[in-house]
C-alpha positions in Angstrom: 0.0 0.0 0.0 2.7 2.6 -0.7 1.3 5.5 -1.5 3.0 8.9 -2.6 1.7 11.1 0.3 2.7 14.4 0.9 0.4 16.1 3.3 -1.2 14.2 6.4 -4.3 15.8 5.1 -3.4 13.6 1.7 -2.6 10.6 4.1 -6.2 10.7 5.8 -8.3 11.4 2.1 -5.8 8.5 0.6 -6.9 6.1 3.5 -10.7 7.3 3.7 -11.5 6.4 -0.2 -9.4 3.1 0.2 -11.0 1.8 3.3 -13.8 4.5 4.5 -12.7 4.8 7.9 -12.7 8.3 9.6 -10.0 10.7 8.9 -8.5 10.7 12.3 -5.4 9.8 13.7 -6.7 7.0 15.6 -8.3 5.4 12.8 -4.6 5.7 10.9 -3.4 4.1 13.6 -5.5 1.4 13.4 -4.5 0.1 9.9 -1.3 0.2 10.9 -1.9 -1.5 13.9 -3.6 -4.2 11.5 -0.9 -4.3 9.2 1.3 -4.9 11.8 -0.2 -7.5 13.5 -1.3 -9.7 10.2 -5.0 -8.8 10.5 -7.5 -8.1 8.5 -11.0 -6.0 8.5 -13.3 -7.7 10.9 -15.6 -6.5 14.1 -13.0 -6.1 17.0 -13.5 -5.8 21.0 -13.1 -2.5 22.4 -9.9 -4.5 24.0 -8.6 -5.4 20.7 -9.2 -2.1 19.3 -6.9 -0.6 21.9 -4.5 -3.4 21.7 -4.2 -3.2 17.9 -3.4 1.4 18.2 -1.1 0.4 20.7 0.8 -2.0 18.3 0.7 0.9 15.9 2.1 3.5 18.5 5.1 1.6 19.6 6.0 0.5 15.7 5.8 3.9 15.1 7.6 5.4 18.2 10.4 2.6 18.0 11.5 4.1 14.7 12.1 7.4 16.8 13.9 4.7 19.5 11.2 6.2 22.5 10.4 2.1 22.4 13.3 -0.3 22.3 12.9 -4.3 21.6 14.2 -6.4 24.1 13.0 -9.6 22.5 16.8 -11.9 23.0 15.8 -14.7 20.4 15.2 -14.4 16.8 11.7 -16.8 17.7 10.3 -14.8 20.0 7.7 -12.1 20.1 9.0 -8.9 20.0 8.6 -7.4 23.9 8.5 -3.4 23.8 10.0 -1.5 27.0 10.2 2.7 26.8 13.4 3.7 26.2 14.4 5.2 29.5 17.2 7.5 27.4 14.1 9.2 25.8 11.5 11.4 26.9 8.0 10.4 24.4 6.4 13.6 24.0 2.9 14.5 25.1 -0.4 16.5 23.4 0.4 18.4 20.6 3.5 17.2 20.1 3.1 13.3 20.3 -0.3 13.5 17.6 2.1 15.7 15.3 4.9 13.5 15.6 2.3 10.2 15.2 1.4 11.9 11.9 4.2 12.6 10.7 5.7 8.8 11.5 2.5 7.7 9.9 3.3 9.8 6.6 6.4 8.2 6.9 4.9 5.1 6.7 2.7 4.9 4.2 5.1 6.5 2.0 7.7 3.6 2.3 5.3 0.3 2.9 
């Protein structure tokens, strides 16, 4: 699904006619969160809804190294920690730098 986005505005219209979700950051975060994770389109718990934004917020976040992988063998599920050298931003500043990650990632997937 790489796409050739340059505005987050782009990003959200882009993602809106391909799978007619709301053009919100959350809802970005959710197809990445499915992409991720290997799944598809389907009806979700409130649970796995959070779960699967979460996935999306550390994959995104780790490529800033605010999440590190501590995961020892090559097998094993990958196990997240915050990177205690790093300070994750907050309000403002985390959605903008979410979006602009998530431009990121479109743009090279």
């Amino acid at each position: 699904m790489q796409g050739n986005y340059k505005t987050w505005e782009q990003l959200l219209t882009g993602l809106n006619r391909i799978y007619e979700i709301p053009k919100d950051l959350m809802s970005v975060l959710f197809i990445i969160g499915l992409q991720e994770m290997g799944s598809g389109f389907k009806k979700y718990s409130q649970a796995e809804k959070t779960e699967i934004i979460k996935t999306a917020h550390i994959k995104l976040l780790s490529r800033e190294k605010y999440y590190l992988n501590i995961a020892t063998d090559k097998g094993s599920l990958p196990v997240w920690i915050e990177n205690p050298e790093r300070q994750l931003p907050a309000g403002k500043n985390l959605e903008k730098l979410l979006q602009s990650l998530s431009l990121d990632y479109f743009n090279q997937y």
